[in-house]
ZAMARGU-4260 file (C-alpha; in steps of 0.2 Angstrom, whole numbers, plus 5000, padded with zeros to 4 digits):
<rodrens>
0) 5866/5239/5703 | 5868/5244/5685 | 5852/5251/5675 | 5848/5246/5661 | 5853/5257/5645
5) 5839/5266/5634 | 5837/5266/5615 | 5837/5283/5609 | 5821/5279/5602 | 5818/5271/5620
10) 5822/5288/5627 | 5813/5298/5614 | 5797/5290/5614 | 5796/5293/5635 | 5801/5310/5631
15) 5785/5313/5618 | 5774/5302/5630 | 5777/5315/5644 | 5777/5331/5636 | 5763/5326/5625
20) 5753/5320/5638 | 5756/5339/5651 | 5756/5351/5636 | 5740/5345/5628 | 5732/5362/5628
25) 5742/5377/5631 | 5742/5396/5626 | 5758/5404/5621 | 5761/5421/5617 | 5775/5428/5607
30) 5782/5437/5592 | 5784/5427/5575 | 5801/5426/5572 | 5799/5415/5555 | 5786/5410/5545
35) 5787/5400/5530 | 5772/5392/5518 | 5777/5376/5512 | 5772/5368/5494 | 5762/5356/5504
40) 5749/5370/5513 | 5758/5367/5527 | 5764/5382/5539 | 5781/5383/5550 | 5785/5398/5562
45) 5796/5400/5578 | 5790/5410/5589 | 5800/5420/5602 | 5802/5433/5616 | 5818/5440/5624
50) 5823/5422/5631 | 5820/5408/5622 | 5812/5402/5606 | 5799/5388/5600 | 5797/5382/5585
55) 5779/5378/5578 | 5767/5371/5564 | 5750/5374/5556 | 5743/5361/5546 | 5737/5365/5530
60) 5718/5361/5535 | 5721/5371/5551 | 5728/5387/5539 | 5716/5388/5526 | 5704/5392/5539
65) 5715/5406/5547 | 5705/5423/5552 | 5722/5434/5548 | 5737/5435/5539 | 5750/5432/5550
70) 5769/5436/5547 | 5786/5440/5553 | 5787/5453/5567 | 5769/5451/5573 | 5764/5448/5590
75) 5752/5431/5590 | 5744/5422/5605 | 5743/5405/5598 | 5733/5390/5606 | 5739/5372/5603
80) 5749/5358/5610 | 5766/5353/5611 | 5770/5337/5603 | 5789/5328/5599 | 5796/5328/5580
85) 5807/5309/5585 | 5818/5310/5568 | 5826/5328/5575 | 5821/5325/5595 | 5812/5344/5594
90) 5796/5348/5603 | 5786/5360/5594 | 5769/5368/5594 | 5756/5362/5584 | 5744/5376/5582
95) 5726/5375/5583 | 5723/5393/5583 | 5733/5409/5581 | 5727/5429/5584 | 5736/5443/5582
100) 5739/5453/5597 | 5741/5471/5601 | 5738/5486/5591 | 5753/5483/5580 | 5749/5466/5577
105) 5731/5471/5572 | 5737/5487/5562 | 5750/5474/5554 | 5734/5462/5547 | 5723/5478/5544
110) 5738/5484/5530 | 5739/5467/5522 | 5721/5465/5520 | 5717/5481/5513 | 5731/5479/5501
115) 5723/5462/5494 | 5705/5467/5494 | 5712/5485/5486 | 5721/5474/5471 | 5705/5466/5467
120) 5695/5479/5466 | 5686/5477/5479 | 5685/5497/5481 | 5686/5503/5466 | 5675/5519/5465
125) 5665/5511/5449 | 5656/5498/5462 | 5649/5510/5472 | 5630/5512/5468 | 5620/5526/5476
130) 5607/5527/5491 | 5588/5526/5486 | 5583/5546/5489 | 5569/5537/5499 | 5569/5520/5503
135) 5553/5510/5510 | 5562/5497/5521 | 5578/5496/5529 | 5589/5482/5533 | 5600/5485/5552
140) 5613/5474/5555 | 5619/5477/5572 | 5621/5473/5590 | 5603/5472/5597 | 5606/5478/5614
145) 5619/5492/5607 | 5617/5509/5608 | 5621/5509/5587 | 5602/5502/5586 | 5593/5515/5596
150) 5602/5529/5589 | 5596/5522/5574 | 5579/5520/5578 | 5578/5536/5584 | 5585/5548/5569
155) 5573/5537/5557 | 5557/5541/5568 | 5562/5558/5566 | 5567/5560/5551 | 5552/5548/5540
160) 5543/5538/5553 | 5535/5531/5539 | 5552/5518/5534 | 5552/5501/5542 | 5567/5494/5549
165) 5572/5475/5549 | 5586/5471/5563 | 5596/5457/5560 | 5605/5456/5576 | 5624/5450/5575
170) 5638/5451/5587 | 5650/5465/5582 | 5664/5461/5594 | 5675/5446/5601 | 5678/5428/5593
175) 5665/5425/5580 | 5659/5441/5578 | 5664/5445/5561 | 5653/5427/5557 | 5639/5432/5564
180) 5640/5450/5554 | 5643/5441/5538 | 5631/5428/5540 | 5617/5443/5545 | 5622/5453/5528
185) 5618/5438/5517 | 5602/5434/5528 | 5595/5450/5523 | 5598/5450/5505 | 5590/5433/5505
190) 5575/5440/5514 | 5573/5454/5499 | 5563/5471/5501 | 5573/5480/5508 | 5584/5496/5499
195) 5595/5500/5508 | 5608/5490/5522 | 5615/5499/5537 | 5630/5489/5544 | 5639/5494/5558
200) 5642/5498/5578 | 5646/5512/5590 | 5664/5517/5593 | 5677/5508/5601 | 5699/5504/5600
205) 5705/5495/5585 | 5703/5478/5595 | 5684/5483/5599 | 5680/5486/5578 | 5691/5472/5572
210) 5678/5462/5566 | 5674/5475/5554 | 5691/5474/5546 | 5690/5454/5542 | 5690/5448/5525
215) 5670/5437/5528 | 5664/5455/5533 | 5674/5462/5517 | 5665/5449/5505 | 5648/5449/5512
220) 5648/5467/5509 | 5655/5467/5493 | 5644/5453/5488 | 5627/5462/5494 | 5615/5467/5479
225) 5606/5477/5493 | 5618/5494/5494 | 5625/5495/5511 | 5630/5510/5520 | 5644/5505/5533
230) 5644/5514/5549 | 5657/5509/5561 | 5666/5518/5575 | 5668/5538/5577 | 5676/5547/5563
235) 5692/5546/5566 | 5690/5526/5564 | 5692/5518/5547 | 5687/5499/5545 | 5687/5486/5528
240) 5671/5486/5526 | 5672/5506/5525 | 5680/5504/5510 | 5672/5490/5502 | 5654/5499/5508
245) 5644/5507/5495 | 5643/5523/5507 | 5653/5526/5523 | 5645/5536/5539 | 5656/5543/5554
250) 5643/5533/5565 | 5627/5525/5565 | 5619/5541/5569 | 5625/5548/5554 | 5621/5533/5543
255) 5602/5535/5546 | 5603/5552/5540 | 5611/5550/5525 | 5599/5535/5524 | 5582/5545/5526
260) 5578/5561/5520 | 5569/5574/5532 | 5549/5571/5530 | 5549/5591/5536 | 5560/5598/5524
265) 5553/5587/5509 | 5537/5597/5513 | 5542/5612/5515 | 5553/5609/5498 | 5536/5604/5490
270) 5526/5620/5499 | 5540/5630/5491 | 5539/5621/5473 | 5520/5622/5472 | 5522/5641/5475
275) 5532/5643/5462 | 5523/5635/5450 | 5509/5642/5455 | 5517/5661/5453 | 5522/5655/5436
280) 5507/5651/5430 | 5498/5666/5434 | 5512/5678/5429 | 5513/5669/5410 | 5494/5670/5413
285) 5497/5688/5414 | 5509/5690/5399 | 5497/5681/5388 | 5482/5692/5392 | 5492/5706/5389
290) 5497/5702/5374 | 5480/5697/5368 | 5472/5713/5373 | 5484/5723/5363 | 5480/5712/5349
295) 5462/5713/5350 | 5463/5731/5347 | 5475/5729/5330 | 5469/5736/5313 | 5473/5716/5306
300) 5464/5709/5319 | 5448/5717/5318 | 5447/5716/5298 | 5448/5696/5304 | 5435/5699/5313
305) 5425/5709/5301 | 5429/5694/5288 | 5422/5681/5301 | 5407/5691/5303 | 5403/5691/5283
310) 5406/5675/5283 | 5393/5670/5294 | 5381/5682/5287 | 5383/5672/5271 | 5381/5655/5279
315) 5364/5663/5286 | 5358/5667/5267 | 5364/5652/5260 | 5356/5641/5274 | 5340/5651/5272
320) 5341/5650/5253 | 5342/5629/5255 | 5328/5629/5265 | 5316/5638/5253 | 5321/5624/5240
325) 5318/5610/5250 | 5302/5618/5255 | 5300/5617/5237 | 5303/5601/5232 | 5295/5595/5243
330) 5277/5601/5238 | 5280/5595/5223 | 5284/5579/5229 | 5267/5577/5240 | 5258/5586/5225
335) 5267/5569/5213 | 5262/5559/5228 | 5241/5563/5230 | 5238/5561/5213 | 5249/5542/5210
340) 5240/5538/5228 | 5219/5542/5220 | 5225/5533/5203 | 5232/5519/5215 | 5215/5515/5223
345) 5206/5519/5208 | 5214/5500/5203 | 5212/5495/5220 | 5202/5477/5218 | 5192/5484/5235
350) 5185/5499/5222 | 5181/5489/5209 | 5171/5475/5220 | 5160/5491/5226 | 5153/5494/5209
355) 5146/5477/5210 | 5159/5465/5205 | 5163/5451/5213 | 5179/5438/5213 | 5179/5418/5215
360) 5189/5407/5216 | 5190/5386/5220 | 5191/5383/5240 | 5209/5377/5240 | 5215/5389/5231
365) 5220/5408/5230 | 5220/5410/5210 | 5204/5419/5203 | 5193/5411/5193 | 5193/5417/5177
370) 5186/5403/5162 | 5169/5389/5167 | 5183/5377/5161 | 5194/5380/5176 | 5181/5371/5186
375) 5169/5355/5185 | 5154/5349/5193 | 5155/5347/5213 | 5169/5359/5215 | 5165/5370/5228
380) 5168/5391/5227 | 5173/5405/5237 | 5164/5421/5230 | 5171/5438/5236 | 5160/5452/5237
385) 5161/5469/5242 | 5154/5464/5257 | 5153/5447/5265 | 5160/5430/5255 | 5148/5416/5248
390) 5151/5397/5247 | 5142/5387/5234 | 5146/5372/5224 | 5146/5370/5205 | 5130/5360/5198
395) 5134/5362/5179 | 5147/5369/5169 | 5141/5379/5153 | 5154/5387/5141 | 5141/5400/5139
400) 5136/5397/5121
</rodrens>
């Protein structure tokens, strides 16, 4: 019994059905044997170990989001799944993710990195800015449950109890980590009042810091308006974002010293200052008495002070000498004054109505009386007397001839 013959097509199609369907989701390590970028975005590579090779893709989307550089020679675990290319019948790897692996692999990506970021500027001595000499609020961003955050805590309590400390807690190792890092940076310099940023984690192998050497951590740095000290790994450890880092400490220890000054010596710096001064001041004191005593005793100075004296003596004639002529005048002036006072009530209307006169005038008015023909019959008079005032009323008016 004969079977029936398959298309290539047929045959191909089964093929991609199968190995589509069991390699859905697989991990594949190797070494990158070639890698080219294509026009369109897109990403080939083979990968390969000592027997066999296996050719692969990135789509543009799935590259642009890449965590590393990746190139020939570099040792990758890559995560995807196998799919069938019909027109050529290959199977290759569609990658979803790809990591560098191993400390060559890592060192590979650290190199590339720090050469971009180097060309940009991005460490450029002119960006640094300085540490506040005493900052009031400091920004951590760190592993909460690390040992980076007590050693922290605890060189800051000693050194100036005084600065508060704001932790932004972030994961500073593994997938994601270098997110978290990047994301806390720019949480902080949101937030504001804080001046100073300590960014960093205890020691560890090149995989352990490797967040610290991605390019997010490199750009949240660099971005930062807050001046960030980094503070990553034991002094023989070298990350990005030392470089990119306004400051760089050996470890997180370190950074909160260089952060905070010590409270102790700034007083006894102070003690020491006001001593000075103070031993200044009473030495120039000193000087200047000194020099004044051996003055005072000068032929020049004390013919000054014999002018002075002269002087005043003058002053006291003169001022005596003013007062006799205001004296003076002044009796002269009441003298002027008692005679035009007698002549003034001499005149005075009063004197003159208590020789016997008398003044009247009508009862609506104030105007004295001084002719009959300012008045007629019925008008009625108000008489002023020395003492007392009479009413009366006019009978008759007589011109008096």
């Amino acid at each position: 019994m004969s079977t029936a013959a398959l298309t290539v097509s047929e045959l191909t199609d089964r093929i991609k059905e199968v190995l589509e369907t069991g390699f859905s989701d697989v991990w594949v390590t190797g070494e990158i044997g070639s890698c080219t970028c294509a026009r369109s975005g897109h990403v080939y590579l083979t990968l390969k170990d000592e027997g066999a090779s296996l050719g692969g893709v990135i789509w543009r989307s799935t590259a642009e989001r890449l965590r590393h550089e990746i190139g020939e020679g570099m040792e990758v675990l890559a995560h995807g799944r196998l799919n069938l290319y019909p027109p050529r019948g290959q199977y290759q790897l569609t990658i979803r993710t790809i990591e560098p692996r191993g400390a060559g692999a890592l060192a590979l990506a650290f190199e590339k990195l720090r050469a971009k970021l180097e060309r940009e500027g991005l460490f450029d001595p002119d960006r640094k800015r300085p540490i506040p000499f005493l900052p009031g609020a400091i920004g951590v961003v760190t592993s909460p449950t690390g040992a980076a955050i007590r050693d922290i805590i605890k060189v800051v309590r000693r050194r100036f109890p005084r600065t508060t400390l704001v932790l932004a807690p972030a994961r500073v190792q593994g997938n994601g980590a270098a997110a978290e890092v990047a994301r806390a940076i720019e949480r902080l310099n949101a937030r504001g009042g804080l001046d100073v940023l300590i960014v960093g984690r205890g020691g560890g192998s090149l995989e352990d810091l490797f967040a610290f050497n991605e390019e997010s951590v490199a750009r949240a740095i660099a971005a930062s308006v807050i001046p960030v000290i980094s503070a990553v790994g034991h002094e023989v450890d070298t990350t990005i974002a030392d470089y990119v880092a306004d400051v760089r400490a050996a470890t997180p220890s370190a950074a909160a010293e260089l952060a905070v000054p010590d409270e102790r010596e700034l007083q006894g710096l102070l003690r020491q200052a006001r001593e000075r001064l103070s031993g200044a001041a009473r030495s120039g004191l000193a000087v200047r008495l000194e020099k004044l005593t051996a003055l005072s005793g000068a032929y020049g100075l004390l013919g000054f002070t014999d002018r002075l004296h002269r002087h005043s003596q003058w002053l006291d004639d003169a001022s005596r000498r003013l007062r006799a002529s205001m004296e003076s005048v002044l009796s002269l002036v009441r003298e002027r004054l008692t005679g035009l006072t007698g002549r003034a009530e001499g005149l005075s209307p009063l004197k003159v109505l208590a020789r016997g006169y008398s003044v009247t005038t009508r009862e609506d008015r104030v105007e004295a009386i001084r002719e009959a023909g300012e008045v007629e019959p019925g008008d009625r008079l108000r008489t002023r007397l020395d003492r007392g005032i009479l009413i009366s009323r006019v009978e008759e008016v007589s011109d008096g001839n």
